[in-house]
C-alpha positions as CSV (number, residue, x, y, z in Angstrom):
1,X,-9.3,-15.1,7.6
2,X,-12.4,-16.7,6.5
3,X,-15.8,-17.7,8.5
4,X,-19.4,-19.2,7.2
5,X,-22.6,-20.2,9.0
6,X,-20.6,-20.2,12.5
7,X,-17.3,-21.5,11.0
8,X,-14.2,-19.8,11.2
9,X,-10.7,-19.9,9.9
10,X,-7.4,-18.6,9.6
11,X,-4.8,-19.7,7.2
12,X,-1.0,-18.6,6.6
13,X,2.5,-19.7,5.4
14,X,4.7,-21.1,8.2
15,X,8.2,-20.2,7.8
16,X,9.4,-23.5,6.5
17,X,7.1,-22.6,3.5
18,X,4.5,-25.2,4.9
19,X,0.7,-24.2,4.3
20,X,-1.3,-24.3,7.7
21,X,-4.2,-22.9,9.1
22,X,-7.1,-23.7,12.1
23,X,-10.9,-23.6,12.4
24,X,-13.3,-23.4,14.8
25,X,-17.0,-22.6,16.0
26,X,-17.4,-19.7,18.2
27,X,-20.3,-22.3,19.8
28,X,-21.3,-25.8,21.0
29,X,-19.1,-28.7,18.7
30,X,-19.6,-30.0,15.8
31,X,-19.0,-32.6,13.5
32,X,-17.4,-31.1,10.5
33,X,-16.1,-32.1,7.0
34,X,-13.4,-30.1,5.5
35,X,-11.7,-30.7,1.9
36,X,-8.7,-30.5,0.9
37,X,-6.7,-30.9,-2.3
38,X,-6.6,-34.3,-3.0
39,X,-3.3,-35.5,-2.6
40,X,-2.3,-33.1,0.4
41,X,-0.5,-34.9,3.0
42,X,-2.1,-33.4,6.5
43,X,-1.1,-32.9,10.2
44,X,-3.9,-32.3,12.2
45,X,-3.8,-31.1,16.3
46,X,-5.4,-29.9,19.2
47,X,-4.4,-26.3,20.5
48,X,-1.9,-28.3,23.2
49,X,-0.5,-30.0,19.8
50,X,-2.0,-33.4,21.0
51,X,-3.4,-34.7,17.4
52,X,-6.7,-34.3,17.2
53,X,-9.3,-37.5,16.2
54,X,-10.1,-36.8,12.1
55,X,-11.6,-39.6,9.8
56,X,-10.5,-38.9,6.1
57,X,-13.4,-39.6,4.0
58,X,-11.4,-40.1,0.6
59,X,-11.1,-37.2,-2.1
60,X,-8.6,-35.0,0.3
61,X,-12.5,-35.0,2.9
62,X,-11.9,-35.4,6.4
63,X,-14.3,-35.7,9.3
64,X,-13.6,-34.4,12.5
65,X,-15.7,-32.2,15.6
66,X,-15.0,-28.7,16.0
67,X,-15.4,-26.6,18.6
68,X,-14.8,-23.0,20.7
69,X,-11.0,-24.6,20.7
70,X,-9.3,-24.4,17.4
71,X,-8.0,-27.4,15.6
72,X,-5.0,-26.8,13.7
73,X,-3.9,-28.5,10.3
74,X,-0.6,-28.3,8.3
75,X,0.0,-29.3,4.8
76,X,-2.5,-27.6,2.4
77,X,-5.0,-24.5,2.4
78,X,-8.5,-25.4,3.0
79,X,-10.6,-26.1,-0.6
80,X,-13.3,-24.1,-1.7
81,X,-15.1,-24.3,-5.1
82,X,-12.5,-22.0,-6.9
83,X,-9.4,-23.5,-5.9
84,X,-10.5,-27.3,-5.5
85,X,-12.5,-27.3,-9.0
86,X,-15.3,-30.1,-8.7
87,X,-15.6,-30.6,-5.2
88,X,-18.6,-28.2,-4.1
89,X,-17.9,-27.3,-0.6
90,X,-15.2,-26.5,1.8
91,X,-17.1,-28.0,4.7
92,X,-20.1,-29.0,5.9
93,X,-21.5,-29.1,9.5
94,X,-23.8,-31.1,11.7
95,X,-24.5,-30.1,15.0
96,X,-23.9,-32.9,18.2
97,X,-25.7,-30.4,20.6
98,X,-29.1,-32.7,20.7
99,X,-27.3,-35.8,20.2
């Protein structure tokens, strides 16, 4: 388990040997970029397993709003700067609450 500036996340080993994990804000949503390794093929969904609306951004980065209701992924662990090398961040955040 894992959270910064607001952001939190859990990640784990399904049984099929599949990494997989969710994130979430414990506040208003926000549009959110998380990285991944580069060539990790991803499921993302909503907590009623509807797919959620993500915009990859290239380089294993994808876009999407997060929220008080987790957004599940499957296929990789979440980067950060030790396990993803030069990519600098595991996310980044900007808030929609004044737009």
């Amino acid at each position: 388990d894992w959270w910064s500036d607001d952001l939190c996340r859990s990640e784990w080993r399904r049984p099929d040997g599949v990494d997989a994990g969710m994130v979430w804000y414990p506040r208003s949503p926000a549009e959110t970029v998380l990285a991944f390794p580069k060539n990790a093929k991803l499921r993302f969904h909503d907590m009623w397993g509807k797919p959620a609306v993500v915009r990859s951004l290239g380089d294993g980065r994808y876009s999407l709003k997060v929220g008080d209701e987790p957004v599940y992924y499957a296929g990789a662990r979440m980067c950060n700067v030790r396990t993803c090398g030069s990519q600098q961040a595991s996310f980044s955040q900007e808030s929609t609450q004044n737009k």
